[in-house]
C-alpha positions as CSV (number, residue, x, y, z in Angstrom):
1,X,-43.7,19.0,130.5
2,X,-40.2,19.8,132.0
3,X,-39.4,23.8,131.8
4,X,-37.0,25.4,129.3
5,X,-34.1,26.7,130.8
6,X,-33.2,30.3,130.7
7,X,-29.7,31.5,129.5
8,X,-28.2,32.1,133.0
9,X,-29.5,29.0,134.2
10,X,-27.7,27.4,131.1
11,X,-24.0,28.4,131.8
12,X,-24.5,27.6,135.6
13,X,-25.5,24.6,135.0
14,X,-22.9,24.3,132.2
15,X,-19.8,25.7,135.0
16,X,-20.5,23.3,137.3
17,X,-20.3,20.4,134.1
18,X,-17.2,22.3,133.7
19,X,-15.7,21.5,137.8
20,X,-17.0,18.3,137.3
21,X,-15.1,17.3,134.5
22,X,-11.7,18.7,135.5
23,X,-11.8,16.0,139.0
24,X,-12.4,13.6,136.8
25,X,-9.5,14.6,134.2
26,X,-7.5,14.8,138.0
27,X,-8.8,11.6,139.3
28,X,-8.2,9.4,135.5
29,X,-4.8,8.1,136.5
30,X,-5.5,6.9,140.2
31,X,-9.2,6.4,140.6
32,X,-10.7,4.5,137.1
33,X,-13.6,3.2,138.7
34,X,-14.9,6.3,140.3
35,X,-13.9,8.2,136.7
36,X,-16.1,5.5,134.8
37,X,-19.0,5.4,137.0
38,X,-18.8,9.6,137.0
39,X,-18.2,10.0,133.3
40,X,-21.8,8.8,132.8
41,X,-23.3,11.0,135.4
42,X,-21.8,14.1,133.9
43,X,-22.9,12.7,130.3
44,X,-26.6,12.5,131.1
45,X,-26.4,16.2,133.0
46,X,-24.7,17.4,129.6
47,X,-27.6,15.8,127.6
48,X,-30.3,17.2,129.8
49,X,-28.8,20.6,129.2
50,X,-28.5,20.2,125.8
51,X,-32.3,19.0,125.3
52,X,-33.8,21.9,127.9
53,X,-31.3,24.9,127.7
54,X,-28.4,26.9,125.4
55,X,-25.6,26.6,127.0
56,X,-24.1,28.6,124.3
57,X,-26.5,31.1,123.8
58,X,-23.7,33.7,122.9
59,X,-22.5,32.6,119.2
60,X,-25.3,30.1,119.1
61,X,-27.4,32.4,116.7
62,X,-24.5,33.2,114.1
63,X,-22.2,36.4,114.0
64,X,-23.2,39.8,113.0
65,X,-22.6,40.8,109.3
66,X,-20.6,43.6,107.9
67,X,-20.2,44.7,104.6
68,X,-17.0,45.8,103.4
69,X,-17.0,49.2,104.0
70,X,-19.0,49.4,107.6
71,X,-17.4,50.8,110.0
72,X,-14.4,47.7,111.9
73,X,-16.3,45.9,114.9
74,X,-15.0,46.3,118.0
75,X,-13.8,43.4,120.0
76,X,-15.0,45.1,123.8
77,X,-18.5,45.1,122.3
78,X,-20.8,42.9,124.5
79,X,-22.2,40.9,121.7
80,X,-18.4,39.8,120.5
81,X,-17.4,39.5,124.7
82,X,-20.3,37.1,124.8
83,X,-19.4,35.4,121.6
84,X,-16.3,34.7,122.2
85,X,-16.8,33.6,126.0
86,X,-19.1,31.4,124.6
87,X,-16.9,29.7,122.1
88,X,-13.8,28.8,123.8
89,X,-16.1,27.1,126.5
90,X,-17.4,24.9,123.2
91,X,-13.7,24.7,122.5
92,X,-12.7,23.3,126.5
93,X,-16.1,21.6,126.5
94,X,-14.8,18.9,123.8
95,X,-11.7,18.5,125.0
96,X,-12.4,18.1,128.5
97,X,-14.8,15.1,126.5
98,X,-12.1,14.4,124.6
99,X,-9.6,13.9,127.2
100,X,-11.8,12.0,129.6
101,X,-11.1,8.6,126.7
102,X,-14.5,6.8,127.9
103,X,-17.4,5.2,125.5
104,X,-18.4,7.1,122.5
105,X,-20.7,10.2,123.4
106,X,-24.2,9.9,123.0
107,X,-25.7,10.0,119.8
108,X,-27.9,13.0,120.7
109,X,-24.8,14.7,122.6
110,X,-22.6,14.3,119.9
111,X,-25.3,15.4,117.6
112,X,-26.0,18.8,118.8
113,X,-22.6,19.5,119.5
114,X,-21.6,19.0,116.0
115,X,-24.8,21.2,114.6
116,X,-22.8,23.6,116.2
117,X,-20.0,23.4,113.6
118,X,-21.6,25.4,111.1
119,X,-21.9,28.4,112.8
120,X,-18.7,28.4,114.7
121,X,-16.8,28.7,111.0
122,X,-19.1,31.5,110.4
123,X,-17.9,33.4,113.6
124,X,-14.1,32.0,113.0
125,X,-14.9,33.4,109.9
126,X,-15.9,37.0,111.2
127,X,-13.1,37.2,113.9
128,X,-9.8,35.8,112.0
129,X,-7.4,39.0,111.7
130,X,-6.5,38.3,108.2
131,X,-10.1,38.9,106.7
132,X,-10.3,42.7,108.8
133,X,-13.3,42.9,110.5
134,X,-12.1,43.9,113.6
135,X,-10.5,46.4,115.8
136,X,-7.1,45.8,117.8
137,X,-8.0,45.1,121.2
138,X,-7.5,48.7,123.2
139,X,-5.0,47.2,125.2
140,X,-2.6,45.4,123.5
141,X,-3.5,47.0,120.0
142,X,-2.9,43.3,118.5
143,X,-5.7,40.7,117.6
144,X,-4.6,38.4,120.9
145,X,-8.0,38.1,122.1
146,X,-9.2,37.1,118.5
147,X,-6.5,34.7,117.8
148,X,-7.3,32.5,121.2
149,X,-10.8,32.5,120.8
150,X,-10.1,31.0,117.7
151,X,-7.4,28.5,118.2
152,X,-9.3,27.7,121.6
153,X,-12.9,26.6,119.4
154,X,-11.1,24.6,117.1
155,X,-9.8,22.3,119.4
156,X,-13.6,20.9,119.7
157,X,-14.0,21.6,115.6
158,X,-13.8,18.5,113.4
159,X,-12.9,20.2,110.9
160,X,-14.0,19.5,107.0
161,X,-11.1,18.5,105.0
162,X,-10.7,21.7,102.9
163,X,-10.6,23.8,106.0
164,X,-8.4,21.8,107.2
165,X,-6.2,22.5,104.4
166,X,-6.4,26.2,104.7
167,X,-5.2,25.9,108.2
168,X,-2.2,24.0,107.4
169,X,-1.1,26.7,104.8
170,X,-2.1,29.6,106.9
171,X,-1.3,29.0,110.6
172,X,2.2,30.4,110.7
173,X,0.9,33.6,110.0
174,X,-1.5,33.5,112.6
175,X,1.2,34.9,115.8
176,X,2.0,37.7,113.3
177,X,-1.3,39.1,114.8
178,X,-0.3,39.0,118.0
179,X,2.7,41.7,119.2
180,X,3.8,39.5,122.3
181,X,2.7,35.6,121.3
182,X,1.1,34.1,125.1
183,X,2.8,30.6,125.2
184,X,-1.2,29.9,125.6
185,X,-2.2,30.8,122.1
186,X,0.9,29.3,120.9
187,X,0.4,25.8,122.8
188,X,-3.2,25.7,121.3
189,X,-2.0,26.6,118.0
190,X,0.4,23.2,118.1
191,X,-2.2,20.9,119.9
192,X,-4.8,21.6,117.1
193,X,-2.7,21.3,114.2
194,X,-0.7,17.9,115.8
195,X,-4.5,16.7,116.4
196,X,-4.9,17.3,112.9
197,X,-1.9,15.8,112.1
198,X,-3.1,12.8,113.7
199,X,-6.6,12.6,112.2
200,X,-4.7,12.5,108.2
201,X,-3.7,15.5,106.0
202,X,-6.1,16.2,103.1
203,X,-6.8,14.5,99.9
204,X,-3.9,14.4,97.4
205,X,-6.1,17.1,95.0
206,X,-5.6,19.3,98.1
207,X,-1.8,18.4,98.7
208,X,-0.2,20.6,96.4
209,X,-1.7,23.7,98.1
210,X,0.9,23.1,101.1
211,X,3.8,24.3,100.4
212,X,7.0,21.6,101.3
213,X,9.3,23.7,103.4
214,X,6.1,26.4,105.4
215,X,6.1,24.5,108.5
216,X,9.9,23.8,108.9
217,X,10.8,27.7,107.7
218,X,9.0,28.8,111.3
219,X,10.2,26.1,113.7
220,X,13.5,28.7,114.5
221,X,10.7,31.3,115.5
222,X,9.7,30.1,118.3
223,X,11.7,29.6,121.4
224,X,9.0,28.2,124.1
225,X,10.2,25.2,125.6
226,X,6.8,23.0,125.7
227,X,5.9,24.2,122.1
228,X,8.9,24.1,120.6
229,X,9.4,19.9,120.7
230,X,5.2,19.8,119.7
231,X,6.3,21.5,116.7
232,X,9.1,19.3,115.8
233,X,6.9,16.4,116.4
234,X,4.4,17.9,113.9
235,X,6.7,18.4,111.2
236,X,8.2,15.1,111.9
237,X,4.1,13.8,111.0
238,X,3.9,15.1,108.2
239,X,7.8,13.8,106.4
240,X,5.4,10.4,106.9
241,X,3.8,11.7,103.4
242,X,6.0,11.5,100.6
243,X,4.6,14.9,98.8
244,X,5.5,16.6,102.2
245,X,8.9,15.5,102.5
246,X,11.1,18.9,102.2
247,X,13.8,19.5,100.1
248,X,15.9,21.2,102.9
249,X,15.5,22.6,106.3
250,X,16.0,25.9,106.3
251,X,19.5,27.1,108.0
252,X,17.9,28.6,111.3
253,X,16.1,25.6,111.6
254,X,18.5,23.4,111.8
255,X,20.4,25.9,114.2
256,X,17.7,25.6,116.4
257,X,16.7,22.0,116.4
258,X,20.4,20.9,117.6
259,X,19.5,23.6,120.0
260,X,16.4,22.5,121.6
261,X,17.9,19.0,121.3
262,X,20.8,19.5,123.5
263,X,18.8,21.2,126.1
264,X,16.1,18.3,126.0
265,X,19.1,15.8,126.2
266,X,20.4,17.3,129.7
267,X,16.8,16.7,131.1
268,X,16.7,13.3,130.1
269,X,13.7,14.0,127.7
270,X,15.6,11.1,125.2
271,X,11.9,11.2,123.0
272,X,12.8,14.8,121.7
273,X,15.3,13.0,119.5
274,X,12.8,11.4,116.9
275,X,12.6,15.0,115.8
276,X,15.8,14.4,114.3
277,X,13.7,12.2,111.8
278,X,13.4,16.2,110.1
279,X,16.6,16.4,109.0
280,X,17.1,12.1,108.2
281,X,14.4,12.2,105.1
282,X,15.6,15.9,104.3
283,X,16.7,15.5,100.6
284,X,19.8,17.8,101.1
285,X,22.8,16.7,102.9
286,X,24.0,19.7,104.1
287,X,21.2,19.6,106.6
288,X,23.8,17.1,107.9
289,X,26.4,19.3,107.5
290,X,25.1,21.9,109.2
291,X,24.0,19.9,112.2
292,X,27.5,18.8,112.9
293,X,28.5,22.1,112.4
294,X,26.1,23.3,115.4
295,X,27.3,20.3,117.3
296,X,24.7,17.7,116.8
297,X,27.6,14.9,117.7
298,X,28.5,16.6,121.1
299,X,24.9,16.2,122.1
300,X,24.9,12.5,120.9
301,X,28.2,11.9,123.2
302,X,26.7,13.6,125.9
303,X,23.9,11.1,125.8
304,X,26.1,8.3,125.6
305,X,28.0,8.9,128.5
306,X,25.6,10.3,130.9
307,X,22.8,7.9,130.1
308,X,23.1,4.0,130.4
309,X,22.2,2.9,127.2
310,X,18.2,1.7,127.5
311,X,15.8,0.6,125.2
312,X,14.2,3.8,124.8
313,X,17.0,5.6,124.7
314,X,18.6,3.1,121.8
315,X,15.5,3.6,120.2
316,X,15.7,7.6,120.1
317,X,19.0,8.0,119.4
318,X,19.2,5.6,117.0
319,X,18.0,8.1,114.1
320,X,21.0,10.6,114.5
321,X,24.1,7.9,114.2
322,X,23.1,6.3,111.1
323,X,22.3,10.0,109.7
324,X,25.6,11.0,110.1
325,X,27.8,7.6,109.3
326,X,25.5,7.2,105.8
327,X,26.3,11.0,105.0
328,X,29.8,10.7,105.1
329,X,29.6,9.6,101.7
330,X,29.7,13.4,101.0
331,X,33.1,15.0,101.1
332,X,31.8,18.4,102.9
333,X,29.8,16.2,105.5
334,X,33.1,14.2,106.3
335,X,35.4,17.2,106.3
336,X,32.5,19.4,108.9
337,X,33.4,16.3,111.1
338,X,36.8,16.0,110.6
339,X,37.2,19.5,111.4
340,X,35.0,19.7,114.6
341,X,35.6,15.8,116.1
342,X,39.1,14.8,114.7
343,X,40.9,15.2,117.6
344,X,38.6,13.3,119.9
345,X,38.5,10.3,118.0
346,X,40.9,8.2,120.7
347,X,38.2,9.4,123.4
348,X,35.7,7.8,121.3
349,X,37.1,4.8,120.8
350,X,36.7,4.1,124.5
351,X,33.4,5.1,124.7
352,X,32.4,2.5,121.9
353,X,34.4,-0.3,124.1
354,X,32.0,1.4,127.2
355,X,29.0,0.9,125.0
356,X,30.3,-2.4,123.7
357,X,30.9,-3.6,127.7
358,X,27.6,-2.5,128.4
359,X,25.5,-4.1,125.6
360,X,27.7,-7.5,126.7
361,X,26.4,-7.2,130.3
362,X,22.5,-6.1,129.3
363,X,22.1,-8.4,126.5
364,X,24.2,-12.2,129.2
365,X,22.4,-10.4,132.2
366,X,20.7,-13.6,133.1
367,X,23.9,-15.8,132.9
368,X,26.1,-13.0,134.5
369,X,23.9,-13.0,137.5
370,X,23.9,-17.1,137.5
371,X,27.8,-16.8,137.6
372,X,27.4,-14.6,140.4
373,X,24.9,-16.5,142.5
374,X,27.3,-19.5,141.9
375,X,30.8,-17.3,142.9
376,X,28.4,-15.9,145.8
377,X,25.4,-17.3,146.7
378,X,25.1,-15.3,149.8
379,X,25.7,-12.5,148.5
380,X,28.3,-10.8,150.7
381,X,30.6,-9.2,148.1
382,X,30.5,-6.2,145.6
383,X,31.5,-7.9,142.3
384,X,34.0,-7.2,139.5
385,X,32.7,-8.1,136.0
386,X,35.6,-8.2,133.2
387,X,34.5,-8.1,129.6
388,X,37.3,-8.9,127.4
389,X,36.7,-7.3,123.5
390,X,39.8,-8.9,122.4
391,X,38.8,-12.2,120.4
392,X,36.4,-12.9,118.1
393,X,33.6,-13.7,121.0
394,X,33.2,-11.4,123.4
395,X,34.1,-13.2,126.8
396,X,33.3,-12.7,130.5
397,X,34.5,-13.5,134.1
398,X,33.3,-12.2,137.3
399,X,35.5,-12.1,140.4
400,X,34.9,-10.7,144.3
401,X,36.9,-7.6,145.1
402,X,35.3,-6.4,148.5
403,X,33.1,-7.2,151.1
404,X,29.8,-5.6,150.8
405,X,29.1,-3.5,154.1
406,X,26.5,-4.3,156.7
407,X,24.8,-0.5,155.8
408,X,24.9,-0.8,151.9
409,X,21.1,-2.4,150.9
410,X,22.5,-4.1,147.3
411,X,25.2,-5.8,146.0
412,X,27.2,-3.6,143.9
413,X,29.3,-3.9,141.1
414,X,31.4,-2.4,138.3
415,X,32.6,-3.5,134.6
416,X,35.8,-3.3,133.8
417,X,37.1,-4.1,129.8
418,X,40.3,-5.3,127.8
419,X,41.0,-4.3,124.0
420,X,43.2,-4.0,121.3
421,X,44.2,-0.2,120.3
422,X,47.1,0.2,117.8
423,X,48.1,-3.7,118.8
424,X,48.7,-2.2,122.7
425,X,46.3,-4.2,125.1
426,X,44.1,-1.6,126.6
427,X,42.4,-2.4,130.6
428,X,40.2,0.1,132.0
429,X,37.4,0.4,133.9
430,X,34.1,0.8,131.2
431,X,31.4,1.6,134.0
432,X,32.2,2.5,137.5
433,X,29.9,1.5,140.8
434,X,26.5,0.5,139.9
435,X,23.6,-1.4,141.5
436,X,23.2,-5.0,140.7
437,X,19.8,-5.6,141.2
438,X,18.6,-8.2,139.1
């Protein structure tokens, strides 16, 4: 009969599960096999420890009770030290699982690991600031240590439905225990709830419990960078429920979602603009207003002219134009615009004939390179390709205009366009020196 094993012998064996795992959550992208053949090595060593020891010996017997008027528990205590060691190791335990994406855990794996569950709400239970059973922490005399144990176990929690409503209500309220929120907590606090956003909101008995506008009245609160866009995206989830869709964005919202946009459009990060899809479904048009106001449409130009126009990027973008043109219908939308963009409106007129080039030259890219091959099959020129916007039918020609040099590794080309504006025939170049690499 194989030997229990004793507590110590439990979390070393557990650690070294632990280094395991994260070479394998290293090695996922570049070494699949290895990761495969791995993953069920490190399964059967987690089973065996699950069968002989308790690798979570410190919550695995339930919390301590205390009656309303004991005395607070403090959180340097080495029952509550070991506690919560103990659960935010469950907590990285199942996602380190969770992120490795192989076959389904074992049934005996899984198994213990959700017995678990019970008793992990029963400690979340004890150590949640808002029902007072604890001390502030000495140091920081906030709950911080309390509010990542918690955010870390629920990560591996699947949570039962009514819970999981009662975190949705209640989670902006969580940071208000903590007087300097770690961008840690925070993080945590957005991957659960987005994972929860992704597993489906509660029943529709439980709906009305949440109120519409909570989690868009604390998107202006915080400033991270990596959280901030995680909590757009999470709001943007749950607009995909009609009873969820808000009435308005709040004002500071708004303020700071054409912030965060602008700063993720100078990076290139062109997926941060589906968060705009908060503001499309928003009942109220001056969410609209507002947004043009903070200068929504100088972050839209800036995309268009610094970015060549790509799929993804189309496909991003593609929420904010619309938005605006379908909201012009209201007099204070169209008068914010006029107001702000009036002026510029000759600038943007070339850019559309840019875009309009462009489009022309992605969309004929196949028989524009056939023209070329045919004008010069040995490649030895850099190419001039004229778009001309004039007719009906968009029309092209392509001409030589200098000899490629013996240093330069690709033929290179440019786009130039011709147009009507205010009946005066318009020629410019649309999109200077580029690579034609077909």
């Amino acid at each position: 009969m194989v030997s229990p094993l004793s507590a110590t012998q439990s979390e070393a064996q557990l650690e070294a599960i632990f280094s395991e795992l994260r070479k394998l959550h290293a090695a996922r992208e570049t070494d699949v096999h290895r990761v495969r053949t791995s993953t069920k090595s490190v399964l059967a060593k987690l089973d065996n420890l699950f069968r002989r020891g308790r690798p979570f010996s410190g919550f695995d017997k339930g919390p301590p009770s205390r009656a309303h008027r004991e005395p607070l528990l403090s959180p340097d205590s080495p029952l509550l030290l070991a506690a919560s060691r103990s659960l935010q190791q469950f907590g990285s335990l199942c996602m380190n699982l969770h992120d490795l994406r192989s076959d389904p855990l074992p049934v005996k794996t899984r198994d213990y690991l959700l017995s678990l569950v019970p008793v992990i709400l029963d400690w979340i239970a004890l150590l949640h600031p808002m029902n007072g059973n604890l001390q502030a922490d000495a140091k920081t005399q906030d709950h911080s240590t309390a509010c990542y144990t918690i955010t870390a176990t629920l990560q591996g929690v699947y949570l039962p439905r009514l819970y999981s409503t009662d975190v949705h209500i209640d989670y902006s309220k969580t940071p208000n225990a903590l007087s300097d929120p770690k961008p840690v907590c925070v993080s945590l606090i957005v991957k659960l709830l987005f994972g929860m956003a992704c597993r489906g909101l509660p029943s529709q008995s439980s709906m009305p419990r949440i109120p519409p506008r909570e989690p868009f009245g604390h998107v202006g609160r915080d400033h991270d960078e990596n959280a901030a866009s995680d909590i757009f995206q999470f709001g943007v989830g749950l607009t995909l429920y009609c009873g969820l869709v808000p009435d308005i964005c709040p004002r500071d919202a708004i303020r700071e979602l054409v912030k965060t946009m602008g700063d993720n459009a100078k990076k290139g990060h062109w997926t941060a603009t589906r968060m705009m899809v908060i503001w499309r479904v928003t009942a109220d048009h001056r969410a609209i207003e507002w947004s043009i106001d903070d200068g929504i449409f100088d972050v839209y130009v800036y995309g268009l002219r610094n970015r060549p126009p790509t799929p993804d990027y189309v496909d991003a973008v593609d929420l904010v134009g619309p938005a605006i043109r379908n909201a012009f219908v209201y007099w204070r939308v169209f008068h914010a615009f006029e107001r702000r963009h009036g002026a510029a409106m000759g600038d943007l007129r070339r850019l559309a004939d840019q875009l309009l080039s462009w489009a022309h030259f992605t969309v004929n890219k196949a028989l524009i390179f056939a023209n070329i091959n045919a004008l010069d099959p040995q490649r030895q020129h850099n190419i001039r390709i004229y778009v001309d916007l004039r007719s009906p039918r968009i029309e092209h020609e392509v001409e030589t205009f200098t000899v490629r040099e013996p240093t330069q590794p690709v033929q290179r080309a440019f786009i130039s366009a011709t147009w009507y504006e205010r009946d005066v025939t318009r020629d410019e170049v649309v999109v200077w020196l580029f690579d034609l690499d077909p």
